[in-house]
C-alpha positions in Angstrom: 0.0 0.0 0.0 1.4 3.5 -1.3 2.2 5.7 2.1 -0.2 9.4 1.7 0.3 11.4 4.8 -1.8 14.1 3.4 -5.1 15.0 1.4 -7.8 17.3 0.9 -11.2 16.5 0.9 -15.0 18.2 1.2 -17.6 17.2 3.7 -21.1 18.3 3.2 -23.6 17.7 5.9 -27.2 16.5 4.8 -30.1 19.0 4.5 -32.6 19.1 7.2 -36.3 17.5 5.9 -39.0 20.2 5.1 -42.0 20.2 7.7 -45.4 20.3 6.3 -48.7 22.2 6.8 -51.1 19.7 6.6 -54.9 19.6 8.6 -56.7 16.3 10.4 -59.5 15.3 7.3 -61.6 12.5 9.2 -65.6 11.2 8.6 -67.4 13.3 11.0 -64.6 15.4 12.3 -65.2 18.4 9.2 -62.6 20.5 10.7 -59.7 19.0 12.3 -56.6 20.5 13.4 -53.0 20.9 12.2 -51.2 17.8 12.6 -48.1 18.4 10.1 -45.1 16.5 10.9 -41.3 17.8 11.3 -38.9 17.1 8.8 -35.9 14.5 10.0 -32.5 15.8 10.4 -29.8 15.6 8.0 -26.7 13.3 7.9 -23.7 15.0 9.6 -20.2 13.6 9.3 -18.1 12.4 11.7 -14.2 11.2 11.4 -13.0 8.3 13.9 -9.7 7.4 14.5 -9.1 3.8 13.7 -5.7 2.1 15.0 -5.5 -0.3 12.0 -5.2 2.2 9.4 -1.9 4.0 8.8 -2.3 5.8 5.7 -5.0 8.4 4.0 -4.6 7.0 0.7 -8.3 6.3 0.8 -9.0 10.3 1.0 -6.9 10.9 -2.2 -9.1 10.0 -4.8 -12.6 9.8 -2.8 -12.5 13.1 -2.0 -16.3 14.7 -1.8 -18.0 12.6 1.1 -21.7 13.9 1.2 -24.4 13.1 3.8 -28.0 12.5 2.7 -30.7 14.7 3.2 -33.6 14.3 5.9 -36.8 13.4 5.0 -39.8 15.3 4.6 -42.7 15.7 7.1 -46.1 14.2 6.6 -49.4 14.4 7.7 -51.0 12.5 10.6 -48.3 14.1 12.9 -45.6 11.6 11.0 -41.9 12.9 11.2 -39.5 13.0 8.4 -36.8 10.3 9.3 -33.6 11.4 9.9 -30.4 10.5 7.6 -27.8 8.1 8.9 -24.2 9.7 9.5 -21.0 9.3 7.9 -18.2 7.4 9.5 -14.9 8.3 8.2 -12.2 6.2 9.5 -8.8 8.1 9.7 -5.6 6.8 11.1 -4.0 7.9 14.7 -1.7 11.0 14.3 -4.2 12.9 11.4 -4.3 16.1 11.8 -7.8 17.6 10.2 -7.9 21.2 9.6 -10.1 24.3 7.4 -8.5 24.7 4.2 -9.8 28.2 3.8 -9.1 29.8 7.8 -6.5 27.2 8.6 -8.7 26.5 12.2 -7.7 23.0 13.5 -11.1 20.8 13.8 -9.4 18.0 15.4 -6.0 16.1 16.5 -6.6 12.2 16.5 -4.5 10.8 19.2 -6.9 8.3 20.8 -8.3 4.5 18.9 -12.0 5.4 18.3 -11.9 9.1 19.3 -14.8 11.0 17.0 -14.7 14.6 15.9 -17.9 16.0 14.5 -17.1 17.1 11.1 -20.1 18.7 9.6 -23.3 18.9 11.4 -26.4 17.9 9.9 -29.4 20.2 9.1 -31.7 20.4 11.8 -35.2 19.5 10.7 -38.1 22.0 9.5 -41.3 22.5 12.3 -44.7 21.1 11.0 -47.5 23.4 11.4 -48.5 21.3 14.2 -46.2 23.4 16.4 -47.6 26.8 15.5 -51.6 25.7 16.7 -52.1 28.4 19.4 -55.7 29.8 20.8 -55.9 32.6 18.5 -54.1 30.4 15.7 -56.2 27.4 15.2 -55.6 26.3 11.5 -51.9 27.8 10.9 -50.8 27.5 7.5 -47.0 28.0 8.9 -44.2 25.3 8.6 -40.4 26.0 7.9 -37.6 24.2 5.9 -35.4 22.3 7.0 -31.7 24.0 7.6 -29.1 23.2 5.2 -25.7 20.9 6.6 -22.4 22.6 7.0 -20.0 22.4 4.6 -16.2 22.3 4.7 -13.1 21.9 2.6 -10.5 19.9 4.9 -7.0 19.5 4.4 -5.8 16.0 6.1 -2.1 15.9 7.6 -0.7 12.9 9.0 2.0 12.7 11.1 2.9 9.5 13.0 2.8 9.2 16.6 6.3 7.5 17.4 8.3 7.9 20.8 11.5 7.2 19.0 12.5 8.9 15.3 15.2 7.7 13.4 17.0 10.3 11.5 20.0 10.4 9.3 21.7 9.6 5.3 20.1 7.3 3.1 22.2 3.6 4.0 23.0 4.8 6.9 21.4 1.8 8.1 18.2 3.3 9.9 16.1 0.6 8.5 18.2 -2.8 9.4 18.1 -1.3 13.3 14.1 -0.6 13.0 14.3 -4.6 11.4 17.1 -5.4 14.2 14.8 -4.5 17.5 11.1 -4.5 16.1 8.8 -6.5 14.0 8.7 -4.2 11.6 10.0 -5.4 8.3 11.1 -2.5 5.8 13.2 -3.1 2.9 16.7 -3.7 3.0 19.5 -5.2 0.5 23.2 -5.4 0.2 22.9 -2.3 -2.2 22.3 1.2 -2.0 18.9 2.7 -1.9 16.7 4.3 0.3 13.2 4.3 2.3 10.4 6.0 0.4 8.2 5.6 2.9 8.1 6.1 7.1 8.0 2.2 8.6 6.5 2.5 12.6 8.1 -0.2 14.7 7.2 -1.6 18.5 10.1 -2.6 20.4 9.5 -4.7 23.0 11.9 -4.4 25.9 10.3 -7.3 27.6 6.5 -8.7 28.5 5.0 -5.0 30.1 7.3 -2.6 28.6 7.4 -1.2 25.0 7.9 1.5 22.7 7.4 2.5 18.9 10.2 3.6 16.4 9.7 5.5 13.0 11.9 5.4 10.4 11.7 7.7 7.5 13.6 8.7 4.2 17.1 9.4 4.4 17.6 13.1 4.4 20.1 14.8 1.8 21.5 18.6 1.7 19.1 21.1 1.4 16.1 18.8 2.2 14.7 21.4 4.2 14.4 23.5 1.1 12.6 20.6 -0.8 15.5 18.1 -1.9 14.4 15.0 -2.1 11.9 12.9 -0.3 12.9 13.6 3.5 11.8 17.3 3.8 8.1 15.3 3.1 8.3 13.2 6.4 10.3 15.3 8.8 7.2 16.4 10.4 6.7 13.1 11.5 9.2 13.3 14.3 8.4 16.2 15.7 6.0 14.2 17.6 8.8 12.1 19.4 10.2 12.3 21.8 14.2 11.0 21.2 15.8 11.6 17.7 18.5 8.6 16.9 20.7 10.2 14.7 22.2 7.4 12.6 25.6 7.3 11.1 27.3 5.1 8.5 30.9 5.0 10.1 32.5 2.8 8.0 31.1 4.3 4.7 32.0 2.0 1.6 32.8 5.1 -0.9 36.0 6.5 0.6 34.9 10.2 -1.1 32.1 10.3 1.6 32.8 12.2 4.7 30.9 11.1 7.8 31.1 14.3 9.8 30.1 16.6 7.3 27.2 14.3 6.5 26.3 14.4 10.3 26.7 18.4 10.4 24.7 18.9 7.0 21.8 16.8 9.7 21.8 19.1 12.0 22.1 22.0 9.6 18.8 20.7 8.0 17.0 19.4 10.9 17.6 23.7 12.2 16.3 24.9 9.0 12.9 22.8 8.8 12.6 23.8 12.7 14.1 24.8 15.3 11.9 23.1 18.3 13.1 19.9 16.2 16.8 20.7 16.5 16.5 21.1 20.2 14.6 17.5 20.7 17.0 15.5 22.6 18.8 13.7 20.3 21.4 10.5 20.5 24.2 9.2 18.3 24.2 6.1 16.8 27.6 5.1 15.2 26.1 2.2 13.4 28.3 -0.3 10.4 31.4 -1.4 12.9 31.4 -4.6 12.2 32.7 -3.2 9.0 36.1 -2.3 11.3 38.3 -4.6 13.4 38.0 -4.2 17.2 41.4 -1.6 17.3 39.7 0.7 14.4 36.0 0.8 15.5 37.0 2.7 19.1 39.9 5.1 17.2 37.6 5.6 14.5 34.7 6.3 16.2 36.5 8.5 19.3 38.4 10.5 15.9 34.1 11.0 14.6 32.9 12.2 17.8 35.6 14.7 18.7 36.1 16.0 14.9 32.0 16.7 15.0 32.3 18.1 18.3 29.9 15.8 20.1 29.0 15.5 23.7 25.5 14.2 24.1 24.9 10.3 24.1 26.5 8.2 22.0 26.6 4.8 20.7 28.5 2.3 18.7 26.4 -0.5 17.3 25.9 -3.0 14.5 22.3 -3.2 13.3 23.0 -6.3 11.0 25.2 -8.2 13.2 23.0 -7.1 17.0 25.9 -5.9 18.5 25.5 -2.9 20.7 21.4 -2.8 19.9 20.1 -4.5 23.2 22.1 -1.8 25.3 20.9 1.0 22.9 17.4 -0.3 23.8 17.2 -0.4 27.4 18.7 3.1 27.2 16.2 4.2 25.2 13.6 2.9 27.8 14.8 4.2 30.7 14.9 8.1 29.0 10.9 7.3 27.9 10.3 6.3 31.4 11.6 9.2 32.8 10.3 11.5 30.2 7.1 10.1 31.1 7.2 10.4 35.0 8.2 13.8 34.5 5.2 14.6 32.6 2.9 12.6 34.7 4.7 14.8 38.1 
């Protein structure tokens, strides 16, 4: 299935059902009152946040979603029947907002939360409700209101604790493949991700977390360049950045540092609250180096990009290094979250 983190679609409420002036017309009973029914209310549109969908490609071609109109009111005192609503089923993370005023209608966070859309058309009053003492045969009924209407714009961005971030084959997703169950594409040649791939890493039977890897980022991404400018606002719901680096690069041309710095260049163009996430190295590739180069290479890294957060040296293909990477991880989300929860 393709990955669409955005769309734009218009939702139009139903109508509300037009009452009716209508009189009672029975053997003996020559002049009978009002008894016009109300018209049903129109169809409004709802969107629910569904865990098992994870894209909005269904919103990129169905894009007018339309709510039928109540029905009319009758005599006898019968009411118009009122038009079922709209479901729309969006994934968790979608942003839904007003095209034209920018307002935000609703952030789906929560399985099965439901934001009202587009309210239906309330129905229109019979002239059963206009019968009065000095009124007795009104010929007075109203329409039924029409539904709102809205052009939304759709935005999806994936709720992940942990974003992986770095060059394309740097290797981000062999470690998503090394400590999850997810299962993106990887091959002994170059390429890159096209797509984010969400994770859950299980640290053991009660404790957990989720990982998102996106599309390797080049220089200038920020400013459009290739395809990870599009999913860099999916981490700026995490909370840790992995910053992944090829350390044992196979083209001898390439430059690890000034990879890593044009990163964090790009990462403080698209924005800064992103930059200042915390954010850990990940030396990954060293079983690519004996034992004696992996620590001088990777000390010569650190101190040439002049690093002094967290750091680690792992192996996503081979394990080594990932179970302690883990844990670590785990213990920062735990504190994170007792802090919020203080």
């Amino acid at each position: 299935m393709k990955f669409i983190d955005e769309a734009k679609i218009q939702v139009i409420a139903g109508k509300g059902g037009d009452g009716v002036a209508s009189f009672r017309r029975e053997r003996f009973i020559p002049k009978g009152g009002p008894n016009g029914g109300d018209g049903g209310n129109g169809g409004s549109i709802y969107a629910i946040a569904d865990r098992n969908i994870n894209t909005l490609v269904d919103y990129r071609f169905a894009r007018i979603h339309r709510a039928k109109k109540g029905g009319n009111g009758r005599g006898s005192e019968q009411y118009g029947k009122g038009s079922e609503n709209i479901m729309l089923g969006m994934p968790i993370g979608t942003i839904i907002s007003n095209v034209n005023t920018g307002e935000i209608f609703a952030d789906l966070k929560k399985h099965k939360q439901e934001v009202l859309l587009a309210k239906g058309g309330t129905g229109g009053l019979g002239n059963i409700h206009f019968k009065s003492s000095t009124n007795r045969t009104p010929r007075q009924f109203t329409h039924g209101e029409p539904g709102q209407e809205f052009d939304l714009k759709l935005e999806l961005k994936v709720l992940a604790d942990v974003g992986l971030l770095g060059m394309p084959n740097a290797g981000k997703s062999t470690l998503i493949r090394a400590v999850s169950s997810a299962r993106p594409k990887v091959a002994d040649y170059p390429f890159t991700t096209l797509y984010p791939n969400l994770g859950m890493v299980r640290v053991d039977h009660n404790r957990s977390f989720v990982m998102a890897d996106i599309p390797g980022l080049i220089e200038k991404a920020a400013e459009g360049a290739g395809l990870g400018h599009q999913f860099l606002k999916h981490l700026t719901r995490t909370r840790l950045l992995l910053h992944i680096v090829d350390i044992a690069p196979l083209d001898n041309n390439t430059d690890p540092v000034c990879d890593a710095k044009a990163i964090m260049m790009e990462l403080k163009k698209y924005d800064e609250l992103l930059y200042q996430k915390p954010r850990w190295l990940v030396l990954n590739k060293v079983d690519m180096l004996t034992q004696d180069e992996t620590k001088k290479v990777c000390m010569r890294f650190i101190h040439s990009l002049g690093w002094e957060g967290k750091s680690f040296i792992i192996s996503a293909i081979s394990g080594k290094g990932c179970k302690e990477l883990i844990y670590a991880i785990m213990e920062h989300l735990e504190q994170a979250y007792e802090t919020i929860a203080y």
